[in-house]
VOLUMNU-619274 format. One record per residue (C-alpha): residue in three letters; x, y, z negated. Coordinates in steps of 0.2 Angstrom, whole numbers, plus 2048, in hexadecimal, padded with zeros to 3 digits. Layout:
BEGIN
ALAXYZ...
END
This chain:
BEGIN
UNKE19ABECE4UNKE2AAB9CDDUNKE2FABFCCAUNKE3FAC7CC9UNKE4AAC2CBDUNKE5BACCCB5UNKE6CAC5CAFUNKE6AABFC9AUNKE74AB5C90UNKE6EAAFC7FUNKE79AAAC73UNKE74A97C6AUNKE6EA9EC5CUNKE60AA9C66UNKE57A9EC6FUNKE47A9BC6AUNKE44A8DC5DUNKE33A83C5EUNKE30A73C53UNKE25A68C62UNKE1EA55C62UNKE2BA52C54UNKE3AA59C5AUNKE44A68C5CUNKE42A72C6DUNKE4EA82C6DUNKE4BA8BC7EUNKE56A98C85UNKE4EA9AC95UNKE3FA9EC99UNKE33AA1CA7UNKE31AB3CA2UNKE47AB5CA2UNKE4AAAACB2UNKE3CAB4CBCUNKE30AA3CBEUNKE3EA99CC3UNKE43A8CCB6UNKE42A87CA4UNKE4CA81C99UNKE4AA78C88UNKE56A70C7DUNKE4EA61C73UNKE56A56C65UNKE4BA4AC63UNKE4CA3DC53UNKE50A2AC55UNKE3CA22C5BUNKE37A30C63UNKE2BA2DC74UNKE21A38C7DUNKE10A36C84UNKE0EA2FC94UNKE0BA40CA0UNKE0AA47CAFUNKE12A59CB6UNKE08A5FCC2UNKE11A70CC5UNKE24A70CC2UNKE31A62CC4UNKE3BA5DCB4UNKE4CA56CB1UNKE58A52CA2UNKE68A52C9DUNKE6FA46C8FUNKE7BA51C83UNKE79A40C75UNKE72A31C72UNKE69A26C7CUNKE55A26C84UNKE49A1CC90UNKE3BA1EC9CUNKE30A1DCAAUNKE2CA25CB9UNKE1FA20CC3UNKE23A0DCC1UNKE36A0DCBFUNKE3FA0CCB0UNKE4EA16CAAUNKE5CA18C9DUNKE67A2AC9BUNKE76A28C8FUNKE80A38C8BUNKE85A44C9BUNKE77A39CA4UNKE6BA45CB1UNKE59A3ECB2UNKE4EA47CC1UNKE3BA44CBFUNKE30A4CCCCUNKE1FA55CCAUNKE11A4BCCBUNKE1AA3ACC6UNKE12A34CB6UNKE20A31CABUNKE25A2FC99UNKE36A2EC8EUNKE3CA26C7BUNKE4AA26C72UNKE57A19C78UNKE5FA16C65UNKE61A19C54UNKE68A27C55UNKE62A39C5AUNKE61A3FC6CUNKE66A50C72UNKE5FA56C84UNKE5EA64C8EUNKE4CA64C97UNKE4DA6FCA8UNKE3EA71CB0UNKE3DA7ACC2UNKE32A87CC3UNKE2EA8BCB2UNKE20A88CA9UNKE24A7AC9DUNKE2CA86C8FUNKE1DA8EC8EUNKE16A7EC8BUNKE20A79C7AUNKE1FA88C75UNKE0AA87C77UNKE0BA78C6FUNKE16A77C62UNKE1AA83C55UNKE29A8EC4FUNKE35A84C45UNKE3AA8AC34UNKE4BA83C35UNKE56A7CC45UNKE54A6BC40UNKE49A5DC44UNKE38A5FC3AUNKE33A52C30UNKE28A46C35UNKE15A49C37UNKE07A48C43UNKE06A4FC56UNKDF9A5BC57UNKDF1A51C67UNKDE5A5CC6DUNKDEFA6FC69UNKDFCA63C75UNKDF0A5FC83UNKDE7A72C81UNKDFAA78C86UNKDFDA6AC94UNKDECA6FC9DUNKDF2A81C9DUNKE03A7ECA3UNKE01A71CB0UNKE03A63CA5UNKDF9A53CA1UNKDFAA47C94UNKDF5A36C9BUNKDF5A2BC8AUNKDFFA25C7AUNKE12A21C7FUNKE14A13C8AUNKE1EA04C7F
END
């Protein structure tokens, strides 16, 4: 059955702010506001940031570069997004992303249908200030607990 959604519009400062895997995820939308639909998520992510390798296994994902700089895989091609770049990553496709620079990188996170905000917000933890948290461990397993429930599975450490 298809979830309805309504018209909304959040203002900046409303969206949701989760401290997840060493960044800064805001999310003004939601699976529960875009009736199933999409997510989206807001990163800034801080100069050697990478992710895990991992697989989605329900939704697509794609990014687009507001700053900065990153690199990845998908499957077994390589990439590089620069600002106002648009990266497309399709379910099922192992894949993983770093910071490309020194300096911070600011994307938005789209996923199609929704599913993956649910996951930061699982799997990370409310950020006491909109700002990059300081450094400190990833709570690995409270991160693969969240994946396995939303259709996502981490594969192993970042790839170098």
């Amino acid at each position: 059955m298809t979830q309805v959604s309504e018209h909304y519009v959040l203002d900046a400062h409303e969206s949701q702010a989760i401290w997840f895997a060493g960044c800064l995820a805001t999310i003004p939308a939601r699976g529960e506001q875009t009736g199933g639909r999409l997510a989206m998520v807001e990163f800034t992510h801080p100069a050697g940031f990478a992710t895990p390798h991992h697989r989605h296994d329900d939704h697509d994902e794609a990014f687009y570069v507001l700053e900065g700089a990153m690199r990845g895989y998908c499957g077994e091609q390589t990439w590089r997004a620069t600002k106002g770049s648009f990266v497309w990553l399709p379910r099922g496709v192992p894949h993983g992303y770093a910071v490309d620079s020194d300096e911070t990188l600011r994307t938005l996170a789209i996923t199609v249908p929704a599913g993956f905000a649910r996951f930061v917000i699982e799997a990370g933890e409310p950020a006491a200030a909109r700002q990059v948290p300081d450094p400190g461990p990833v709570d690995v397993e409270k991160m693969v607990a969240a994946g396995a429930r939303q259709g996502i599975v981490i594969l192993g450490p970042p790839r170098a």
